[in-house]
N, C-alpha and C positions, 0 to 999 in steps of 0.2 A: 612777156612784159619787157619793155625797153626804159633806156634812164628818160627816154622822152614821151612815154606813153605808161603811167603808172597805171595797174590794177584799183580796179572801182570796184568796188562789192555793194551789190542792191540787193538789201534783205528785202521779202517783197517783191521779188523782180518779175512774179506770174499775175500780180495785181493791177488796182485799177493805175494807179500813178508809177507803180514799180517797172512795167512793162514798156511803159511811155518814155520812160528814163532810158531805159535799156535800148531803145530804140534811138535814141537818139544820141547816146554815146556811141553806140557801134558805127551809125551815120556820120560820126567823124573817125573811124578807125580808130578806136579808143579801145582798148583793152575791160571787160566788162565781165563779171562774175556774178550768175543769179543766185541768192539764197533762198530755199524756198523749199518746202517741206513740201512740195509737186510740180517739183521742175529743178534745174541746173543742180547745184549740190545742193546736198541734202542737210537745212538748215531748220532749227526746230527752238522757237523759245524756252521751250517747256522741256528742252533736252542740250543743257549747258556744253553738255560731252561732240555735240554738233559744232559749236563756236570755232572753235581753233580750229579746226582743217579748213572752216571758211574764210578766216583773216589771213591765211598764209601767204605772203607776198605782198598783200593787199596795202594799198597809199592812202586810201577815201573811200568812205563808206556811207551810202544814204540807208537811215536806219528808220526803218517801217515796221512798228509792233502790233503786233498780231493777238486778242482780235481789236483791243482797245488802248489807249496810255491810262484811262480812267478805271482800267479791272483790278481788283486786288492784286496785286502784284507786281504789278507795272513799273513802277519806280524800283523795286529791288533789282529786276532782269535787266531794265536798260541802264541801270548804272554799274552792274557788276557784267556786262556785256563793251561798255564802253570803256573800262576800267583795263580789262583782257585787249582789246583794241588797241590802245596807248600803250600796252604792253608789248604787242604785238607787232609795231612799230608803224600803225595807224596815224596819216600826221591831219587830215580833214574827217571831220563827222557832220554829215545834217541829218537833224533829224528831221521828220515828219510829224507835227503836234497838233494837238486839239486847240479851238480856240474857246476858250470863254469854261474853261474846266481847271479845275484846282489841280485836281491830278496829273495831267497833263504838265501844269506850270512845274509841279517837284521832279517831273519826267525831266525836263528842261534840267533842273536846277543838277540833278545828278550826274547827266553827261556831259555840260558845262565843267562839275567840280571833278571828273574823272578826264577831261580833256584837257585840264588844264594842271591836275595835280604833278606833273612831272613838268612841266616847262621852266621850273629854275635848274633844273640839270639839262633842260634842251632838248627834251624827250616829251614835252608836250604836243597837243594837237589841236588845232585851229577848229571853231566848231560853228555853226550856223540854225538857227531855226526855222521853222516853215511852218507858223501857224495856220489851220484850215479849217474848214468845218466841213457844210452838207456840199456836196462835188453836185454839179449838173448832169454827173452822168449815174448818177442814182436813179435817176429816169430811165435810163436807155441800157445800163450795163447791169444793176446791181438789184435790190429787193423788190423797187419801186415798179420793174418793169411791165413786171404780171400785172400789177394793179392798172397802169398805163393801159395795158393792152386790151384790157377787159371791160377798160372805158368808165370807170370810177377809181380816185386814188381814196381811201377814208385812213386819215391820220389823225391824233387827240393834237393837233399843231392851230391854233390861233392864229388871227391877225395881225401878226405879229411880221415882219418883213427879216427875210436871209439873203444876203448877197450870194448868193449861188455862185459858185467857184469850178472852174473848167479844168477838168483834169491835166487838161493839155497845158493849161497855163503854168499848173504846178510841175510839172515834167519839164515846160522849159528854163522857169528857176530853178529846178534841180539840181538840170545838167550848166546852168551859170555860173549857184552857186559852187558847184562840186569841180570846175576846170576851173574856172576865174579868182583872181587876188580881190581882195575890198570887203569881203562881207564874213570876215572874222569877227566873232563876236558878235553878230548879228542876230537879229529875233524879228524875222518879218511876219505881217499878220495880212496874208495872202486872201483877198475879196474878188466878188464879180464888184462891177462896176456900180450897179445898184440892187438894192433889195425888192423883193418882191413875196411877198406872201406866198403860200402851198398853193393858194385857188389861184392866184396870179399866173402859178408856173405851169398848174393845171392847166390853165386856158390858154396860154400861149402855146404849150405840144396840142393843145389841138386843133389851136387856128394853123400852128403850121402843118399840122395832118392831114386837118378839112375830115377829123373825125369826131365824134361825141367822148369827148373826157371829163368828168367834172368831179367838181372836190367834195368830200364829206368831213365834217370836223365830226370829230366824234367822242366818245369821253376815254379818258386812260384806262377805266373798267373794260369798257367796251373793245379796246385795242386789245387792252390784255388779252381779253377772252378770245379773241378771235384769232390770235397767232397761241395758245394754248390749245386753240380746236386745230389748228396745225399741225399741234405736238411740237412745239416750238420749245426746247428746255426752257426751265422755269429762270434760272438764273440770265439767260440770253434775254425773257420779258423781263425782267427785272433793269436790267442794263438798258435796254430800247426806252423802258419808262423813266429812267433818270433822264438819259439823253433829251427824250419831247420835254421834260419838266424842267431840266438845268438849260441845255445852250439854246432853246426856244422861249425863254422870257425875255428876249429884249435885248439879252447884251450884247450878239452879235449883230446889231442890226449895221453898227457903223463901216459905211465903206471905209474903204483903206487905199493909197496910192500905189502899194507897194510891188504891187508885177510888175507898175511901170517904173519905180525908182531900179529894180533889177534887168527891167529886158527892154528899158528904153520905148515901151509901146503902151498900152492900155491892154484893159484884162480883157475876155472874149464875153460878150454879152448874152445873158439867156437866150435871147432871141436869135441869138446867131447857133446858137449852139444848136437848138431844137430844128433850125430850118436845116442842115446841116443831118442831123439826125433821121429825119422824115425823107430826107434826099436819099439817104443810105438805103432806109426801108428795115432802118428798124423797129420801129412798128409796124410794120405789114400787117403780121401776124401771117398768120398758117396760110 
């Protein structure tokens, strides 16, 4: 570390947007610290005794909690995690939040009030938001894929439209908000360009596949049961079923300008993403 290249700590750093980050700070020779309970040091929510070797030196830190902001717990850890930060002499935090969840909003509100509890003695730290929701690369990286690839996606999700959000996109506000001045205090609510339904998105990775993909709506029973015949813990269906019942009624449908009020450009469109995706080959399949 130099006085011109501070320590960044990316909790998260082996993840889908954590990795993106990391990738793109080291691209400018930026000093960069993965946390991550499988990979760089060894950083564990659920093991407080982990935090402080990982803040050591550290200037900014993009905070990714692990597995949700909306789990019981969530608001205790990331504000007695942010709290240790500012102690630790942490002077930027973003975090990474949910959009259209309660919990998520108190997630906020604690690292905000622990970012900013010492700033009348000058020992405060500049904080930033990054609200988000379902990533486009839930398709191609994450649960969705197997479903994708087997040429039926069946989720209990409605007609209901999500602006579908490009991992890439949130990686390079990350790495804006995390080196650049101006977005102290900020709470951006990071969108694709427009919304589009599950069967929307369905069909568009398949027209750019030129494979048979199509959507099943199906009932939250039915979901249930079927990641239970998984063996999918019961608490993990439990959480999946809030998720399709709370941030798929409606309230995130509205786009938002905000990648382009950060990175001067427009967000990356489904459609780009997927053609993009199918170029790579990841769909092949075997």
């Amino acid at each position: 570390m130099t006085q011109h290249h501070p320590m960044t700590l990316v909790l998260g750093g082996t993840g889908k947007t954590g990795s993106r980050l990391v990738s793109r700070l080291t691209a400018r020779d930026l000093p960069v610290r993965i946390g991550s309970r499988s990979g760089g040091l060894p950083f564990d929510w659920e093991r407080p005794e982990t935090w402080g070797p990982a803040l050591d030196g550290v200037h900014a830190a993009y905070v990714s909690y692990y597995p949700d902001l909306a789990v019981p717990g969530a608001v205790e850890a990331v504000g007695a995690f942010a709290e240790l930060a500012v102690a630790r002499g942490v002077r930027r935090l973003v975090l990474l939040s949910g959009r259209g969840e309660d919990e998520a909003v108190a997630c906020e509100q604690a690292l905000a009030a622990a970012a900013e509890s010492g700033a009348g003695a000058g020992a405060g730290a500049d904080w930033t938001v990054l609200r988000c929701s379902w990533f486009s690369q839930n398709f191609s990286e994450g649960y969705l894929l197997g479903p994708v690839l087997a040429g039926e996606v069946a989720l209990p999700a409605g007609p209901v439209g999500e602006p579908f959000l490009d991992a890439d996109d949130i990686a390079d506000v990350a790495a804006a908000v995390l080196t650049e001045d101006g977005h102290a205090g900020r709470v951006y609510e990071l969108t694709g360009p427009r919304p589009l339904t599950f069967a929307e998105a369905t069909a568009t990775i398949a027209e750019a596949t030129g494979r048979p993909v199509r959507y099943a709506r199906i009932s939250p029973e039915e979901y249930a049961a079927g990641l239970a015949a998984e063996q999918v813990p019961a608490d993990v269906i439990a959480f999946l079923g809030y998720l399709f019942g709370t941030v798929l009624d409606g309230r995130n449908a509205r786009v938002t300008d905000d990648v382009r009020r950060v990175l001067g450009r427009p967000a990356r469109d489904f459609a780009d993403f997927a053609r993009a995706a199918a170029a790579s080959g990841t769909w092949d399949g075997e």
